[in-house]
N, C-alpha and C positions, 0 to 999 in steps of 0.2 A: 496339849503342850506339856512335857514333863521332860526337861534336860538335868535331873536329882539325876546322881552317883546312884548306883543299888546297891542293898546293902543286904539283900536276900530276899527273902518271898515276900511281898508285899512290905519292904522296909526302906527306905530311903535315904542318906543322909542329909545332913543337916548341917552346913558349916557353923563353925562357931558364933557370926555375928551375922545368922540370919534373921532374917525378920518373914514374920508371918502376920498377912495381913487378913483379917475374916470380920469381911460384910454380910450384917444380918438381915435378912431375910423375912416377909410377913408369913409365907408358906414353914418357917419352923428350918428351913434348909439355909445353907451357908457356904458364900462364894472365899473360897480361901485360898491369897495368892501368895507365893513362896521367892523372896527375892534373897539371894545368896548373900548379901550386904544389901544394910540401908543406906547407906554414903554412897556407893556406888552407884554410877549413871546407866547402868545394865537394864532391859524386859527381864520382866518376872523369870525366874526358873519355872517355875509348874503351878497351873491353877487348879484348882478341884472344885466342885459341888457338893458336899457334904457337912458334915458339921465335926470341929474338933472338938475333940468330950474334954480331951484333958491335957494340961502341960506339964510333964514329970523331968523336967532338965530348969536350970538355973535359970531364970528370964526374970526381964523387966517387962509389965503389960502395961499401957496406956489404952483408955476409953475413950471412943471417937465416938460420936453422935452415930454415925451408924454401922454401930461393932466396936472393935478395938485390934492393937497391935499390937503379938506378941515378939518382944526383941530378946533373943536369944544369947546368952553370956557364956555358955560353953557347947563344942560339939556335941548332936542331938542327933535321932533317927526319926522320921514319919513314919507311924506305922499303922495300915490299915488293920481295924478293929472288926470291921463291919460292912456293908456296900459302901455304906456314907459315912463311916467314922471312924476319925483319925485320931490318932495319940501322937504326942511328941515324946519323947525316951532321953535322959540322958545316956 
């Protein structure tokens, strides 16, 4: 499932006040689900399996017992790094 905007070769956007949710994993790998807004009552935009390295855009992260949320403060891009890893961009 991926309904992300593209935004070139492996690059995606990111609305402004996305939230990125990444459930960690004992295998080292990480379920990472992409909702266009957290307020809104919407299914995920896009899930992945991989892990993200890094967030290089303006966010707020909170730590949940299993992972954390990163909440997004300005438009961003997902961009794959790797098979399994992802960057956010501002």
């Amino acid at each position: 499932m991926n309904h992300l905007s593209t935004a070139g070769n492996d690059e995606w956007r990111l609305p402004r006040h996305a939230h990125v949710i990444v459930h960690e994993q004992e295998e080292g790998r990480e379920l990472v689900t992409i909702y266009d807004c957290g307020a809104a009552q919407k299914p995920p935009s896009a899930q992945l399996i991989g892990n993200l390295v890094r967030v290089d855009a303006e966010h707020e992260r909170l730590v949940q017992p299993n992972g954390y949320i990163v909440k997004l403060r300005e438009e961003a891009t997902l961009e794959r790094q790797a098979e399994d890893h992802w960057v956010v961009r501002a």
